[in-house]
C-alpha positions in Angstrom: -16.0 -2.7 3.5 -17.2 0.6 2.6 -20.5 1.1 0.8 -19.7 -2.8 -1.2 -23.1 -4.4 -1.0 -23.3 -8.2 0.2 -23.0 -9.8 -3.2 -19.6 -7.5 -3.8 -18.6 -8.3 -0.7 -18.8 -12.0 -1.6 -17.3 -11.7 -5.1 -14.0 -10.0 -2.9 -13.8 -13.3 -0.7 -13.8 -15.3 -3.5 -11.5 -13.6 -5.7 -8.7 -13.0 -2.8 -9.4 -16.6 -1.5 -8.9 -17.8 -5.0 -5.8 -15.5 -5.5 -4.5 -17.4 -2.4 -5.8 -20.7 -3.9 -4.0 -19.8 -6.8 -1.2 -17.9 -6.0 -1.6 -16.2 -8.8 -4.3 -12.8 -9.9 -5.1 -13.6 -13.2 -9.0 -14.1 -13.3 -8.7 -17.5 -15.3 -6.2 -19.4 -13.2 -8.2 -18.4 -10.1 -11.8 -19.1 -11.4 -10.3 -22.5 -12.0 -8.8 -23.1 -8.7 -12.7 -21.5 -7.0 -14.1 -24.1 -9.6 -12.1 -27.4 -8.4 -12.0 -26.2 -4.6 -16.0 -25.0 -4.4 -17.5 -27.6 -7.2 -19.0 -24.7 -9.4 -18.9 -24.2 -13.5 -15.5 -22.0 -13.9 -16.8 -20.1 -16.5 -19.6 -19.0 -14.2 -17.1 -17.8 -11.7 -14.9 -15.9 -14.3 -17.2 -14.0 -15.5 -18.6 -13.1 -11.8 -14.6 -12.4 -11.3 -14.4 -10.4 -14.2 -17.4 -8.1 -13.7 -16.7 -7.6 -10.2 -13.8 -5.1 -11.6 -15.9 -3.4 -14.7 -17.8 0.1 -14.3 -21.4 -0.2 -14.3 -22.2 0.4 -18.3 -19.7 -2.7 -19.1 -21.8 -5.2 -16.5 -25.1 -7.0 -17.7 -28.1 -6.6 -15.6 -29.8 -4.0 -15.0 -28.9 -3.7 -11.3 -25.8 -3.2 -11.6 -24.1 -0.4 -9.8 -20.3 1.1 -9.5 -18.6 0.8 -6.4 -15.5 3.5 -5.7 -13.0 2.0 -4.5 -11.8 4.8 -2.1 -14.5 4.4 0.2 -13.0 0.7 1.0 -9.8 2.3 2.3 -10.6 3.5 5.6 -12.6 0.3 6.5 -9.7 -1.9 5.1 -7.1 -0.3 7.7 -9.8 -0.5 10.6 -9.3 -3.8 9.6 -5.8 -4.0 10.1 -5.8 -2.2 13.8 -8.8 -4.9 14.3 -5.9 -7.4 14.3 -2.9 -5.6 15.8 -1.8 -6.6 18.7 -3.4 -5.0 21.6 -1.7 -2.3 23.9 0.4 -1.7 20.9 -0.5 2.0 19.5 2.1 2.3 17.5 2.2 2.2 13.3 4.5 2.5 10.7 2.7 4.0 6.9 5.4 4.0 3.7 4.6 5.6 0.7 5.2 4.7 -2.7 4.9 4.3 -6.2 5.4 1.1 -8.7 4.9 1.1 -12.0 3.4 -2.2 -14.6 5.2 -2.3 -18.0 4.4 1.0 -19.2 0.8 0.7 -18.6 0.3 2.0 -14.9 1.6 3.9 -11.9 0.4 2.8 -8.2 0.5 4.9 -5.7 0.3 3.5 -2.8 0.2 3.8 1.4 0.9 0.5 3.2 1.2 -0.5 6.5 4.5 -1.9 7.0 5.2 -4.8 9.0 7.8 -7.4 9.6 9.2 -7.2 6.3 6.1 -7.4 4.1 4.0 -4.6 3.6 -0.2 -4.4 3.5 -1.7 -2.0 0.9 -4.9 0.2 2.7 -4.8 2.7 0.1 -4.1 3.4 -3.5 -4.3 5.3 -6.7 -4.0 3.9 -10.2 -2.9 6.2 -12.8 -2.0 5.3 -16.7 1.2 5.2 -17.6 2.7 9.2 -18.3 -0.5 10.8 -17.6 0.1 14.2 -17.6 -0.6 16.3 -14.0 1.1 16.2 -11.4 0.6 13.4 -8.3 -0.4 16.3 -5.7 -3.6 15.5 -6.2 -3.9 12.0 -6.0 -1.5 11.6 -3.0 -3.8 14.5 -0.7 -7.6 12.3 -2.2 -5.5 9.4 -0.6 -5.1 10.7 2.4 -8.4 12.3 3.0 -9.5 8.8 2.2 -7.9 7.8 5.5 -9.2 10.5 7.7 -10.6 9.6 11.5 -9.3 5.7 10.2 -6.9 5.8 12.9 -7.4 6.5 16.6 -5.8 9.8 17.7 -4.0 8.6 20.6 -1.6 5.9 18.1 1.6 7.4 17.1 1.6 6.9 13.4 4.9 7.9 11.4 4.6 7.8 7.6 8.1 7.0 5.6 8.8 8.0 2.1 11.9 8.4 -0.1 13.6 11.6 -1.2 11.8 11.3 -4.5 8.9 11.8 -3.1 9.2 14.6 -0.7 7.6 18.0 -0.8 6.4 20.7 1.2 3.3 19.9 0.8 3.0 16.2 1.3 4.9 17.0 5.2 1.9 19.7 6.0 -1.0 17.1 4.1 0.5 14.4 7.0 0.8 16.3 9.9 -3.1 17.8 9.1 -3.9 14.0 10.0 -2.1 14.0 13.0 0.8 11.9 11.8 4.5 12.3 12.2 6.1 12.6 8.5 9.7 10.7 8.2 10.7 12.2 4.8 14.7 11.6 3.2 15.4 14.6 1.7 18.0 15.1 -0.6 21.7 15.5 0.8 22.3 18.5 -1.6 20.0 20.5 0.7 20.8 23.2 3.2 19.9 23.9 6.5 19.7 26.6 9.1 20.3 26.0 13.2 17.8 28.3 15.2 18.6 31.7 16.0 20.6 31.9 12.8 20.5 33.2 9.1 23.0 31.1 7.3 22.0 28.5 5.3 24.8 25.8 4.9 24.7 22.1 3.2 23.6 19.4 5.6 26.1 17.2 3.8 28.5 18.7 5.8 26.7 17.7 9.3 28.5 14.0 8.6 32.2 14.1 7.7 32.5 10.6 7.4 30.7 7.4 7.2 30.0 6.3 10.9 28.3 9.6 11.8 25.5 10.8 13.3 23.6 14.1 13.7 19.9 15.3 15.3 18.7 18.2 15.7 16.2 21.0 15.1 16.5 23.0 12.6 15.4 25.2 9.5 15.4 22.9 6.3 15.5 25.3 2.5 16.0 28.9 2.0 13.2 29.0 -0.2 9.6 26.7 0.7 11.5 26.2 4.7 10.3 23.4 6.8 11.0 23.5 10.2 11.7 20.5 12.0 14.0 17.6 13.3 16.5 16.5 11.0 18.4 13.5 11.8 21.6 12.6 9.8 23.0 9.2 9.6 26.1 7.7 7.7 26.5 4.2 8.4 29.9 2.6 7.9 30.4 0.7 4.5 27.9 3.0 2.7 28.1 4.7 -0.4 25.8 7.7 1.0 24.0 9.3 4.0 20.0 9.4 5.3 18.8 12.7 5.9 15.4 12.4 7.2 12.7 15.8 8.0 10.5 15.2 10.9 8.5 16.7 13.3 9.3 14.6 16.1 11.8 16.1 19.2 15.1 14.8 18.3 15.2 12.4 21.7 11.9 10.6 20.4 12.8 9.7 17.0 15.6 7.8 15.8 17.1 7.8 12.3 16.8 3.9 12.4 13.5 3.9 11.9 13.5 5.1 8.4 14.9 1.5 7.3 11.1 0.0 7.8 10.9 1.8 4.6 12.2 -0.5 2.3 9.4 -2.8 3.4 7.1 -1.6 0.8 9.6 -2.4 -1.5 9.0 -6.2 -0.6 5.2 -6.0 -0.5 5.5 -4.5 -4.6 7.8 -7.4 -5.0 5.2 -10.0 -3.3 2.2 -8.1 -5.4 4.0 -8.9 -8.6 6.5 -11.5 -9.5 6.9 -13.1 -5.6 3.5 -13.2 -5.0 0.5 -12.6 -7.2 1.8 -11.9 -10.5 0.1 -8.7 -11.1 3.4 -7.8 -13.3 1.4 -10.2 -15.8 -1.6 -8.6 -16.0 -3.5 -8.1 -19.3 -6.0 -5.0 -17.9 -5.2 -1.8 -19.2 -8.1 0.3 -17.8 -6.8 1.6 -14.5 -10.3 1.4 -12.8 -10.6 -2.3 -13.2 -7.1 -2.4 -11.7 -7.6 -0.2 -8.3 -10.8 -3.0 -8.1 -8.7 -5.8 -8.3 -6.4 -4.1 -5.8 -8.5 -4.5 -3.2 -8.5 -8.3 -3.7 -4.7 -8.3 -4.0 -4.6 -6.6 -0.5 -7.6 -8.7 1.3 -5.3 -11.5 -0.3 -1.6 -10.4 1.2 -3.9 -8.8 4.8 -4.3 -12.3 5.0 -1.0 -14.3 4.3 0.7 -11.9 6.0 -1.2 -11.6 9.4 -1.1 -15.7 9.5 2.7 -15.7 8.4 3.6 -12.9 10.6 2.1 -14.5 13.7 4.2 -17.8 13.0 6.8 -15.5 12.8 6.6 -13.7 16.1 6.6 -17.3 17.8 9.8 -18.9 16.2 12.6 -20.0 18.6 14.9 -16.6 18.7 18.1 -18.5 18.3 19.1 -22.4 18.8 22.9 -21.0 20.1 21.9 -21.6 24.0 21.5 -25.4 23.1 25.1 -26.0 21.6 27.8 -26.8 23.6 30.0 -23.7 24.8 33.1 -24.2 22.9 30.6 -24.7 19.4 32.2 -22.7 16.2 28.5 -21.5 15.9 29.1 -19.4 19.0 32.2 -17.7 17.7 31.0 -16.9 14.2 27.4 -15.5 15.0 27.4 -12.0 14.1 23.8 -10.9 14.5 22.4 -9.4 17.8 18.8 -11.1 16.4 17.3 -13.9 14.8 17.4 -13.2 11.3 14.2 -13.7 8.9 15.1 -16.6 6.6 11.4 -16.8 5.0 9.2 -13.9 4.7 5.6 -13.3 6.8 4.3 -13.6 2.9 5.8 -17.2 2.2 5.1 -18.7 5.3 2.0 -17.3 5.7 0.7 -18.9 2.5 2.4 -22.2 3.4 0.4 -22.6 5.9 -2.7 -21.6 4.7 -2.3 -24.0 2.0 -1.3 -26.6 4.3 -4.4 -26.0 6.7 -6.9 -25.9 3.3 -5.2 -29.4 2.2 -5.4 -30.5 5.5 -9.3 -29.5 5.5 -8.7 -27.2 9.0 -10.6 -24.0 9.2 -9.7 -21.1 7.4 -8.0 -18.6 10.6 -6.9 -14.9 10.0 -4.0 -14.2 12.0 -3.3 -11.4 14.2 -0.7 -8.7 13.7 2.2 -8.6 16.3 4.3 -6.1 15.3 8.3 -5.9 16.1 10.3 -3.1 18.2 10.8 -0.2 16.3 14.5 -0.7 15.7 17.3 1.7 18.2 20.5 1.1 16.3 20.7 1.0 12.1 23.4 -1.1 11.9 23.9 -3.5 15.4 
């Protein structure tokens, strides 16, 4: 993990496995869960808990040292493609941000994957900090360098709020493919030509599709692959910038996006309760970060792999005239419990049952072909 030194190292396995113990972040509920599961004074582990997160001049001792967080990033997501599924090179990054009461904003890359979504790197900021998030986003990614092996094809999804010049050039320098939405008030020019016109009007109506390459903005231009999709029954269109050929990328894909959504909703009030947080220094939260995502790397990959091997549908054991068969409407099994909530079922279930403690592997799904089946 970085340049953490054996004792930090073990103060992050205990504070994620307590998080998980817990199922909760806050330092007291988990140093009292540590103290009942491992037979050791709970104020002795808050306290190891709490400094674990301070700088250096708030620890006691005169050993004590600060740790940057950054330079846990790349060896967290090494960790990840340790336990993905082999043969698979593909990935799928979103970016994000989430903010905690007025306090913080996270900015945040995750690996996406089957539904939940696994934090490798991240930026805590106060709460209307002046500057803009340039910065922040491009130390992110430099945090990442060489983390991935060349030969993956990595595609990196973010929102229209986020998208900028800028942050399409900062991912293709690592040898990614950006997937940016881009605003539908935008305009566009084909190749060969001088005319700008909307791309709104590339889909008349809901139910249509468009790919192509093409000149996105008179002023700051991108060139690229923009792929257009309105599905039927929704209020608005995708328009999504990448550099991929337009018969290698599909518009679908952009829906893994939401995914990070969930893993903010499993961080907070789903999952770990971080939305109940008393910190209010924002390097003591990027520490206790990296617990938070040791913690869901862990629920997830055992989830997810219970996941992968559920029965795809129960339809081919009902009889052939069964009402079942006439209503089912979904081309797939759908996901009635996430990776997150199963996967800490189980480990629960495996502590109380006094198994060994297992880290799951990552299978990930088929990128999806059609938006809406």
């Amino acid at each position: 993990m970085g340049r953490l030194s054996p004792p930090q190292i073990h103060a992050l396995a205990l504070y994620s496995f307590g998080i998980v113990l817990a199922r909760t972040c806050g330092a007291r509920k988990v140093a009292a869960a540590l103290a009942t599961h491992l037979k050791t004074p709970e104020d002795d582990l808050r306290q190891q808990l709490r400094e674990w997160t301070y700088d250096r001049v708030d620890k006691k001792g005169i050993k004590r040292v600060d740790w940057p967080v950054r330079s846990c990033f790349a060896p967290l997501l090494g960790w990840v493609l340790s336990l993905w599924s082999p043969g698979e090179h593909q990935l799928v990054l979103a970016l994000d941000a989430t903010s905690l009461k007025k306090v913080f904003v996270v900015l945040s890359i995750s690996v996406v994957y089957r539904g939940c979504a696994i934090p490798i790197a991240w930026a805590v900021l106060r709460e209307g900090q002046k500057g803009a998030w340039r910065g922040p986003w491009l130390e992110l990614f430099a945090s990442l360098r060489h983390a991935i092996p060349t030969e993956w094809t990595v595609i990196v999804l973010a929102d229209r709020g986020l998208y900028a010049r800028w942050l399409f050039q900062a991912i293709q320098v690592r040898g990614w493919h950006p997937f940016l939405r881009i605003n539908q008030r935008s305009h566009y020019c084909l190749p060969g030509q001088a005319h700008f016109g909307p791309i709104r009007g590339l889909l008349p109506s809901p139910g249509s599709v468009w790919a192509g390459r093409v000149t996105c903005f008179a002023h700051n231009s991108v060139a690229g692959t923009l792929l257009a999709l309105w599905g039927p029954g929704h209020a608005e269109p995708w328009f999504i910038l990448t550099d991929l050929p337009p018969d290698e990328s599909r518009a679908a894909w952009y829906g893994l996006r939401s995914w990070i959504e969930a893993g903010f909703k499993d961080l907070k009030r789903d999952g770990w309760h971080w939305q109940k947080t008393r910190m209010t220094d924002p390097r003591r939260a990027a520490r206790l970060w990296l617990a938070l995502a040791v913690a869901t790397l862990w629920v997830v990959s055992v989830g997810g792999q219970a996941d992968a091997h559920l029965p795809a549908s129960s339809l081919d054991d009902l009889p052939p005239t069964h009402i079942a068969r006439r209503t089912h409407r979904h081309d797939h099994r759908p996901r009635l419990l996430s990776c997150f909530s199963r996967g800490l079922i189980g480990i629960l279930n495996q502590l109380a049952a006094q198994e060994p403690i297992v880290l799951g592997i990552l299978l990930p799904e088929p990128w999806p072909l059609k938006t809406y089946p």
